[in-house]
PDB file of N, CA, C and O in Angstrom:
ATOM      1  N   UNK A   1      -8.381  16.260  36.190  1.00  0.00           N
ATOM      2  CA  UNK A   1      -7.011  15.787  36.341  1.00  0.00           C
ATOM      3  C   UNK A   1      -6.047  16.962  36.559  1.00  0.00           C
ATOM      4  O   UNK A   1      -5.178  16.950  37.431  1.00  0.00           O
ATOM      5  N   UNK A   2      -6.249  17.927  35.750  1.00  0.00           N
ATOM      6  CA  UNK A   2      -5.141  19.280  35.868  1.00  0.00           C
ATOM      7  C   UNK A   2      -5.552  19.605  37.159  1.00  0.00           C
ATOM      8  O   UNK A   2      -4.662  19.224  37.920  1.00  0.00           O
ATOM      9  N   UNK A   3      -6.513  20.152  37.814  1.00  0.00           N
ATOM     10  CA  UNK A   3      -6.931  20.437  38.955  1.00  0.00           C
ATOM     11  C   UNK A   3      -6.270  20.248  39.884  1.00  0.00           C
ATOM     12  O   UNK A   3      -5.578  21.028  40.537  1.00  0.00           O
ATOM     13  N   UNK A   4      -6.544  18.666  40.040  1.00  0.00           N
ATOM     14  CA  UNK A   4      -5.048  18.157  41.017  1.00  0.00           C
ATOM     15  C   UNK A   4      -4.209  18.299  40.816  1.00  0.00           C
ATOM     16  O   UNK A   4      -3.727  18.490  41.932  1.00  0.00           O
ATOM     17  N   UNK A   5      -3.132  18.420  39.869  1.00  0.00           N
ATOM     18  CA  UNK A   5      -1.996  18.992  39.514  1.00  0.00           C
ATOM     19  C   UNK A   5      -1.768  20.237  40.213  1.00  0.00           C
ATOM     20  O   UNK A   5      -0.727  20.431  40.842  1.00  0.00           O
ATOM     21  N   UNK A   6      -2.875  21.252  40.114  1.00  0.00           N
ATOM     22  CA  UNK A   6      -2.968  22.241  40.369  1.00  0.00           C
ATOM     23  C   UNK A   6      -2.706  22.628  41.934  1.00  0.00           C
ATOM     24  O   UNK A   6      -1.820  23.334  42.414  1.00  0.00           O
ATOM     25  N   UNK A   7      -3.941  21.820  42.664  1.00  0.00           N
ATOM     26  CA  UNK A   7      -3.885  21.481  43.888  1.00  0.00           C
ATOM     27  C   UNK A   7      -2.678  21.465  44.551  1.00  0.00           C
ATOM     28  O   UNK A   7      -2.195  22.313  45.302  1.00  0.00           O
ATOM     29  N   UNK A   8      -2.250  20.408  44.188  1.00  0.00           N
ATOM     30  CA  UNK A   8      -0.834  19.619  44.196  1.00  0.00           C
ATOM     31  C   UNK A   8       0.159  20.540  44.751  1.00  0.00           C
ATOM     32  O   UNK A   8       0.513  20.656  45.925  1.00  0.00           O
ATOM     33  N   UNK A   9       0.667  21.369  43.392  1.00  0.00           N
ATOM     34  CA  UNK A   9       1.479  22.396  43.447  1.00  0.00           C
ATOM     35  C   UNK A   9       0.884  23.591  44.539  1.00  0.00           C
ATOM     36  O   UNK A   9       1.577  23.800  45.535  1.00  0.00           O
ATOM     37  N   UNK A  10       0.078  24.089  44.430  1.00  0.00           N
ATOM     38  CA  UNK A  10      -0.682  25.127  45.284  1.00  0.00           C
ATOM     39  C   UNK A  10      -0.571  24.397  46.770  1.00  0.00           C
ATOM     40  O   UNK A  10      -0.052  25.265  47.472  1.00  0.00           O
ATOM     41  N   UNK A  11      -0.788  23.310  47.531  1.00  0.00           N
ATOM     42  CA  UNK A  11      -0.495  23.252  48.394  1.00  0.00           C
ATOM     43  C   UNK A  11       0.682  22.532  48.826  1.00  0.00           C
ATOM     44  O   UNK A  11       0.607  22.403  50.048  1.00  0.00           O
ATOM     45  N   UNK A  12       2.129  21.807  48.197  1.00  0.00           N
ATOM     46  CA  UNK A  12       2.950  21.075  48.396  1.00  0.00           C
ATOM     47  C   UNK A  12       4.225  21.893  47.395  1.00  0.00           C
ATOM     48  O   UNK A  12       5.319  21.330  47.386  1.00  0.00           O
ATOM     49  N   UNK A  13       4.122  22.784  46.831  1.00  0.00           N
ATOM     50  CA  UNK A  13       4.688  23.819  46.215  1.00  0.00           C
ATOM     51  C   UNK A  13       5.791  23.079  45.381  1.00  0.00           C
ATOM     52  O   UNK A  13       6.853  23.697  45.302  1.00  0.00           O
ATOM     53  N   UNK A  14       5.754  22.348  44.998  1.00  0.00           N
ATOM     54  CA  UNK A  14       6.653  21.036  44.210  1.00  0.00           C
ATOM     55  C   UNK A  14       6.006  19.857  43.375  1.00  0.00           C
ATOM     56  O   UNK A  14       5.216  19.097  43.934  1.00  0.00           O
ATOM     57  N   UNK A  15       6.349  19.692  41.976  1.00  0.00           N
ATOM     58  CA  UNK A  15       6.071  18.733  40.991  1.00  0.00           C
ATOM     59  C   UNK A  15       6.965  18.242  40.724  1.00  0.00           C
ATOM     60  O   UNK A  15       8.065  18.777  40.863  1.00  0.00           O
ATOM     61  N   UNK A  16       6.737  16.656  40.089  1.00  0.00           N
ATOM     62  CA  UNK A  16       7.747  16.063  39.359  1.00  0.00           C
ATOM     63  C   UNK A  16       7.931  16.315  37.590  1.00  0.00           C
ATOM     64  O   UNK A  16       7.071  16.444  36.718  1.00  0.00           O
ATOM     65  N   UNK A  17       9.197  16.317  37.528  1.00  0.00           N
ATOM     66  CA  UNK A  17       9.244  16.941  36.023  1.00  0.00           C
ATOM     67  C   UNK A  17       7.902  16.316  35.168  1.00  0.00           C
ATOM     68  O   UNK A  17       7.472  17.133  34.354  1.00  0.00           O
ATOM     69  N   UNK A  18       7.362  15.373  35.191  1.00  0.00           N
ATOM     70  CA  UNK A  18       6.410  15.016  34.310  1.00  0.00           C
ATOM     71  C   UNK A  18       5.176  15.300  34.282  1.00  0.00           C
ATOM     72  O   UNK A  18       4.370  15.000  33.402  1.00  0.00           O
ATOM     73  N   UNK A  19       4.924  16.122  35.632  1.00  0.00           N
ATOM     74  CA  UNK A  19       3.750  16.705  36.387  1.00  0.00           C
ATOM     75  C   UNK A  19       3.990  18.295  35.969  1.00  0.00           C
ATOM     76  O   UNK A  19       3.037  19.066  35.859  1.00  0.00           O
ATOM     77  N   UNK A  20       4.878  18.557  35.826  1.00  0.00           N
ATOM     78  CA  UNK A  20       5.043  20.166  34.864  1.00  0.00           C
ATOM     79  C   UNK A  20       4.756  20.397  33.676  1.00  0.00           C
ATOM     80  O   UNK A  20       4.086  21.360  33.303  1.00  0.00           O
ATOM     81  N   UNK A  21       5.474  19.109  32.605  1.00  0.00           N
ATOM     82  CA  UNK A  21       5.671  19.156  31.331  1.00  0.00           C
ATOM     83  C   UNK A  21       3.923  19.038  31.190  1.00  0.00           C
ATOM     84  O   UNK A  21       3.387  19.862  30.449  1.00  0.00           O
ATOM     85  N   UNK A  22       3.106  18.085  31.852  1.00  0.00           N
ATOM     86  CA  UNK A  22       1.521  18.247  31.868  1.00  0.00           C
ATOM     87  C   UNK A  22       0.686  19.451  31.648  1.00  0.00           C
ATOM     88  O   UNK A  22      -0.158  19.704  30.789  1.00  0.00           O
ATOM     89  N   UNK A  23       1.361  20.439  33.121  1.00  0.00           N
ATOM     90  CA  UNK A  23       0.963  21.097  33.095  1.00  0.00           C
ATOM     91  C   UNK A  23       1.251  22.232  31.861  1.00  0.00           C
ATOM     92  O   UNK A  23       0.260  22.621  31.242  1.00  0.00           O
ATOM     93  N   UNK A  24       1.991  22.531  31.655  1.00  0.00           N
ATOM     94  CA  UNK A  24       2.763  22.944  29.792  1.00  0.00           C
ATOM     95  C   UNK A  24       1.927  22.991  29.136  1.00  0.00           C
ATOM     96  O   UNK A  24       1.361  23.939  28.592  1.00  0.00           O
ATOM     97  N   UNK A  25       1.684  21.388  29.122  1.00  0.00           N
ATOM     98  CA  UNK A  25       1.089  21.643  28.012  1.00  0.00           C
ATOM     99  C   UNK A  25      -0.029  21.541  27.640  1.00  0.00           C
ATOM    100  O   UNK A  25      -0.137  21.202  26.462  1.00  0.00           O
ATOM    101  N   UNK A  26      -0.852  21.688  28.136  1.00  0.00           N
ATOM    102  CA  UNK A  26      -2.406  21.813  28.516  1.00  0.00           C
ATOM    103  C   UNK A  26      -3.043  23.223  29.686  1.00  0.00           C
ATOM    104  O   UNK A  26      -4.071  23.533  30.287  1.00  0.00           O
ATOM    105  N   UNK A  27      -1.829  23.655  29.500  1.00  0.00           N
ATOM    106  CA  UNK A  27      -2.303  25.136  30.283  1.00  0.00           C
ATOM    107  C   UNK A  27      -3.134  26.072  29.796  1.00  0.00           C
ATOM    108  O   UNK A  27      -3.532  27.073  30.392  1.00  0.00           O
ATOM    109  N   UNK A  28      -3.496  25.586  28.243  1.00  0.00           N
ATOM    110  CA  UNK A  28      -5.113  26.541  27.947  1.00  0.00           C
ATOM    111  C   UNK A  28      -5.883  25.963  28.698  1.00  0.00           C
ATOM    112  O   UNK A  28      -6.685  26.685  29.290  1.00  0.00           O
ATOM    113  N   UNK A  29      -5.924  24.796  28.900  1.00  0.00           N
ATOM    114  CA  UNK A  29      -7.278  23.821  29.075  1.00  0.00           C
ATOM    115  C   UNK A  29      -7.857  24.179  30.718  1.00  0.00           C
ATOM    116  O   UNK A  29      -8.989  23.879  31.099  1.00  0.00           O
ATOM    117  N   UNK A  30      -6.881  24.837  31.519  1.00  0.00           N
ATOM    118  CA  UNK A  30      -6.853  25.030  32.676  1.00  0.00           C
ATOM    119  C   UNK A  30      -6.363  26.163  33.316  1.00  0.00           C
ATOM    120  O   UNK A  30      -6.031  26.186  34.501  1.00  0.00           O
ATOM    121  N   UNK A  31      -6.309  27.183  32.484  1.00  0.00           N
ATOM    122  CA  UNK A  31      -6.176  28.308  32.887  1.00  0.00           C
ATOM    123  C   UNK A  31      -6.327  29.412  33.909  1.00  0.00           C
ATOM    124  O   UNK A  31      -5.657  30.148  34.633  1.00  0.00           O
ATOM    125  N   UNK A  32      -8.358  28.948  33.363  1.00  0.00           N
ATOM    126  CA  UNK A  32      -9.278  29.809  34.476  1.00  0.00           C
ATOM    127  C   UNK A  32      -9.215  29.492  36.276  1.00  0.00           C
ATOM    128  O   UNK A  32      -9.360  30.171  37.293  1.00  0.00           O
ATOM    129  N   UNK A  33      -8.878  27.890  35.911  1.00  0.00           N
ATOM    130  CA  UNK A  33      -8.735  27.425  37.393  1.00  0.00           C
ATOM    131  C   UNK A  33      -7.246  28.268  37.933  1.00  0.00           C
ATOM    132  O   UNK A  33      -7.149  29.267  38.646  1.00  0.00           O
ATOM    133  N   UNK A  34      -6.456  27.649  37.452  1.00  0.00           N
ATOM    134  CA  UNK A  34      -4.953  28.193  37.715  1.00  0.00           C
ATOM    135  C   UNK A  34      -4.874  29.754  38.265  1.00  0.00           C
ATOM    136  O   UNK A  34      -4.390  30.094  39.345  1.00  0.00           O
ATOM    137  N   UNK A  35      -5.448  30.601  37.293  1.00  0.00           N
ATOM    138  CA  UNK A  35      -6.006  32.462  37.912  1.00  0.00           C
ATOM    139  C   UNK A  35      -6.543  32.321  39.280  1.00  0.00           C
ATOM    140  O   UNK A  35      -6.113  32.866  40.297  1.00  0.00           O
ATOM    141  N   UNK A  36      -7.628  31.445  39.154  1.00  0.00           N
ATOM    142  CA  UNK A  36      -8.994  31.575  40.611  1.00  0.00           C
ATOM    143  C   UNK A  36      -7.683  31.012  41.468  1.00  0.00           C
ATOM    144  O   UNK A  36      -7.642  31.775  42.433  1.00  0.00           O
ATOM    145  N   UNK A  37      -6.468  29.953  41.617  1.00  0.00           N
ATOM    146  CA  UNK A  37      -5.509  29.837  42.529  1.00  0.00           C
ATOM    147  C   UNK A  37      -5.206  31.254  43.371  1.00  0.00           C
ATOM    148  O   UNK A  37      -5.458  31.946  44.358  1.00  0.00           O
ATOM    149  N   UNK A  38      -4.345  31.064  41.959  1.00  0.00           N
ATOM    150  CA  UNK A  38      -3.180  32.411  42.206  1.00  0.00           C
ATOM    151  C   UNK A  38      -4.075  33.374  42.724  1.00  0.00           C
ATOM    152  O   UNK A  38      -3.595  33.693  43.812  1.00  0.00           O
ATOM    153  N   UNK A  39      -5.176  34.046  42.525  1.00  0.00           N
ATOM    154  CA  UNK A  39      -5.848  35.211  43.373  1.00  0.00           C
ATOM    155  C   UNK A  39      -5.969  34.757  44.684  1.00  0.00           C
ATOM    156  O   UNK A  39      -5.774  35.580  45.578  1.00  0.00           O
ATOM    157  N   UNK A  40      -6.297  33.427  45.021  1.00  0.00           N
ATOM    158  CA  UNK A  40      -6.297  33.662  46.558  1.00  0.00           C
ATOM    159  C   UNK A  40      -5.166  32.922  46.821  1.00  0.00           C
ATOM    160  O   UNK A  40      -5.322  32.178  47.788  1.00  0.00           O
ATOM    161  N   UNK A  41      -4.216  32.871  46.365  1.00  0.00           N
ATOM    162  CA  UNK A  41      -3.165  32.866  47.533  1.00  0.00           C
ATOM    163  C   UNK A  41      -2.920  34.316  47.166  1.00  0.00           C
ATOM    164  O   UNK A  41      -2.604  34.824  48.242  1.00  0.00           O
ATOM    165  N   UNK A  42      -2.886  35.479  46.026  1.00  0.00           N
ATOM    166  CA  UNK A  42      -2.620  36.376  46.311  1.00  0.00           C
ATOM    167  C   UNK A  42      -3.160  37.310  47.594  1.00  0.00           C
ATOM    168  O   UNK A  42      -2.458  38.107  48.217  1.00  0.00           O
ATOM    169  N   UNK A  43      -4.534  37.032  47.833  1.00  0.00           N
ATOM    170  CA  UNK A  43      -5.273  37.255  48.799  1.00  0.00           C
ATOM    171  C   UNK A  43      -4.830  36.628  49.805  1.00  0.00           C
ATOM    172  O   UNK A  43      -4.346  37.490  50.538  1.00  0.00           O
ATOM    173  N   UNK A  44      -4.684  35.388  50.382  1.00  0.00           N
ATOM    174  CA  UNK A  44      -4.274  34.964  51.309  1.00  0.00           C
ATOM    175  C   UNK A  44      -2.657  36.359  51.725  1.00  0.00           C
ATOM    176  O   UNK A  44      -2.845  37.277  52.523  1.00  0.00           O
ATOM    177  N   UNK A  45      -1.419  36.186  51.070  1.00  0.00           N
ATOM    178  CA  UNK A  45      -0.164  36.888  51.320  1.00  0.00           C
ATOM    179  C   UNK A  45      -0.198  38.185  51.412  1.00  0.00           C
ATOM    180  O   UNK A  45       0.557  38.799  52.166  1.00  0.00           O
ATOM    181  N   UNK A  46      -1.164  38.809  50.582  1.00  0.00           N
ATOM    182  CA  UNK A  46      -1.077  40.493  50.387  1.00  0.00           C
ATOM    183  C   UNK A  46      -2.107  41.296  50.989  1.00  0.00           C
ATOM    184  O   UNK A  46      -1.931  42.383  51.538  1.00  0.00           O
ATOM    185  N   UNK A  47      -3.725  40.382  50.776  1.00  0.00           N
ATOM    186  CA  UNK A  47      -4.857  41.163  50.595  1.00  0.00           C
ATOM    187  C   UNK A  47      -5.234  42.195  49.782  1.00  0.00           C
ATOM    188  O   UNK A  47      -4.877  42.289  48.608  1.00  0.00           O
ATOM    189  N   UNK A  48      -5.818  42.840  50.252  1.00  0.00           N
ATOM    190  CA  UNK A  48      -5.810  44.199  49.665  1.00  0.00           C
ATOM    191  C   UNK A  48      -4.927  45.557  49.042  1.00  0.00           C
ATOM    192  O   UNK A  48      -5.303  46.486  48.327  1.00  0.00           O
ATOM    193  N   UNK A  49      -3.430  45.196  49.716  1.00  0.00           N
ATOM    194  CA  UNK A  49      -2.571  46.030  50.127  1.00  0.00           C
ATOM    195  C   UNK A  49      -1.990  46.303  48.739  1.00  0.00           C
ATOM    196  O   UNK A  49      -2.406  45.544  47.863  1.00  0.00           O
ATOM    197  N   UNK A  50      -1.182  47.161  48.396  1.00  0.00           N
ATOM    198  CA  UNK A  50      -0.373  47.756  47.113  1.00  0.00           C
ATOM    199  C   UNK A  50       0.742  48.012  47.380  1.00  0.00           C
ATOM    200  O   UNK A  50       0.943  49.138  47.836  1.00  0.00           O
ATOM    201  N   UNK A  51       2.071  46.954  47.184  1.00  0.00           N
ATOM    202  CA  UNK A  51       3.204  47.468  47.436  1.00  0.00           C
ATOM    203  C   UNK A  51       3.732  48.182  46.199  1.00  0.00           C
ATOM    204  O   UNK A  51       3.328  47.909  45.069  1.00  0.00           O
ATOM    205  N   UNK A  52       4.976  49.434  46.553  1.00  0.00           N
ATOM    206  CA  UNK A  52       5.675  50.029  45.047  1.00  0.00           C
ATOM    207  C   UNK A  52       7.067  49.639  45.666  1.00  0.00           C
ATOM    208  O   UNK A  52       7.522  49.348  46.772  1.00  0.00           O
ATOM    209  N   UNK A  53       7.360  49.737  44.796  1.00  0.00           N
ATOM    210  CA  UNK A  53       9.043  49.010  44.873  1.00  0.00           C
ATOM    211  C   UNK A  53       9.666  49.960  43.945  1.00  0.00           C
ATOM    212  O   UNK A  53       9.165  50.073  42.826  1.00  0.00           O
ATOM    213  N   UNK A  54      10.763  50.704  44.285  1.00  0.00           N
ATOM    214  CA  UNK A  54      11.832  51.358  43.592  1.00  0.00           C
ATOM    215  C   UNK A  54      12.978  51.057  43.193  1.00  0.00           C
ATOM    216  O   UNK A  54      13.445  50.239  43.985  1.00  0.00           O
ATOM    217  N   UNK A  55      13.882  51.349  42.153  1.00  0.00           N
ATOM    218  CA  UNK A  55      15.155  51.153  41.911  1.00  0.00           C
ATOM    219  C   UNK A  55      16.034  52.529  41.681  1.00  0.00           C
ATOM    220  O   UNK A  55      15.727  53.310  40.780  1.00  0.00           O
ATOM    221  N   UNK A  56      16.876  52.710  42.344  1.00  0.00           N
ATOM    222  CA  UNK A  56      17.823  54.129  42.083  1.00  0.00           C
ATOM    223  C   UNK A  56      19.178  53.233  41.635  1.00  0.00           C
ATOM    224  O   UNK A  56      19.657  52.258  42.216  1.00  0.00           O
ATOM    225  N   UNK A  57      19.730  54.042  40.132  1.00  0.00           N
ATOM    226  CA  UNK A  57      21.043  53.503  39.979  1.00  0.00           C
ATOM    227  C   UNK A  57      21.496  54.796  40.089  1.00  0.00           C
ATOM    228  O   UNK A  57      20.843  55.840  40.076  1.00  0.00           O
ATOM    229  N   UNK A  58      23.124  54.555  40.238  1.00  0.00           N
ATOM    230  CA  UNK A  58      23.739  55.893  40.579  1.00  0.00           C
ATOM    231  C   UNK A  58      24.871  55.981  38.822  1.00  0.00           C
ATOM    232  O   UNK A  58      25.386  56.882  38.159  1.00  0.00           O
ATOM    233  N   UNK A  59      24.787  54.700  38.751  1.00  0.00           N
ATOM    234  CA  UNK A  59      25.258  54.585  37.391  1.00  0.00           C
ATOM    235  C   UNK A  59      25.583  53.180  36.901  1.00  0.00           C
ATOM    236  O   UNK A  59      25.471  52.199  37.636  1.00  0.00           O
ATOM    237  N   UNK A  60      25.907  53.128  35.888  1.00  0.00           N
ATOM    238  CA  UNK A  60      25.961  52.276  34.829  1.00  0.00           C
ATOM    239  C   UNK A  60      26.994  51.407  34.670  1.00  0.00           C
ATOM    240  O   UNK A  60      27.229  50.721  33.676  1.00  0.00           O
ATOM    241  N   UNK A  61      27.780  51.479  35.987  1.00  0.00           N
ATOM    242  CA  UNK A  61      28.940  51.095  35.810  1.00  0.00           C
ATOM    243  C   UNK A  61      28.835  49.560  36.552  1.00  0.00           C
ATOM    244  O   UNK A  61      28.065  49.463  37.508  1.00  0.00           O
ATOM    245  N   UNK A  62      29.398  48.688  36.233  1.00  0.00           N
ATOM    246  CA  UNK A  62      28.852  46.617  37.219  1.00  0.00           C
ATOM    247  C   UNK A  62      30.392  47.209  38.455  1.00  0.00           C
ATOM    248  O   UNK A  62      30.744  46.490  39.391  1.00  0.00           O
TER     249      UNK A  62
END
């Protein structure tokens, strides 16, 4: 059942609030799947690649 949830979101990138609160709260139960996602779409967007990202402030002031 989480799976599809999973699915769901992973390819339609949108749940209904009651399809979240699910996922909440049973996100031990489905974890390992949820990781094996997220790596390949990380794979799918990035691959291999290593971005670094910097921040320079010049000061402290808003």
């Amino acid at each position: 059942m989480y799976e599809n949830l999973l699915d769901k979101l992973s390819q339609e990138h949108v749940l209904s609030h009651d399809e979240y609160l699910t996922l909440l709260r049973h996100r031990d139960e489905m974890r390992e799947y949820a990781a094996n996602l997220a790596r390949a779409a990380r794979q799918t967007y990035y691959g291999n690649k290593i971005y670094i990202r910097g921040l320079i402030e010049f000061t402290n002031y808003c």
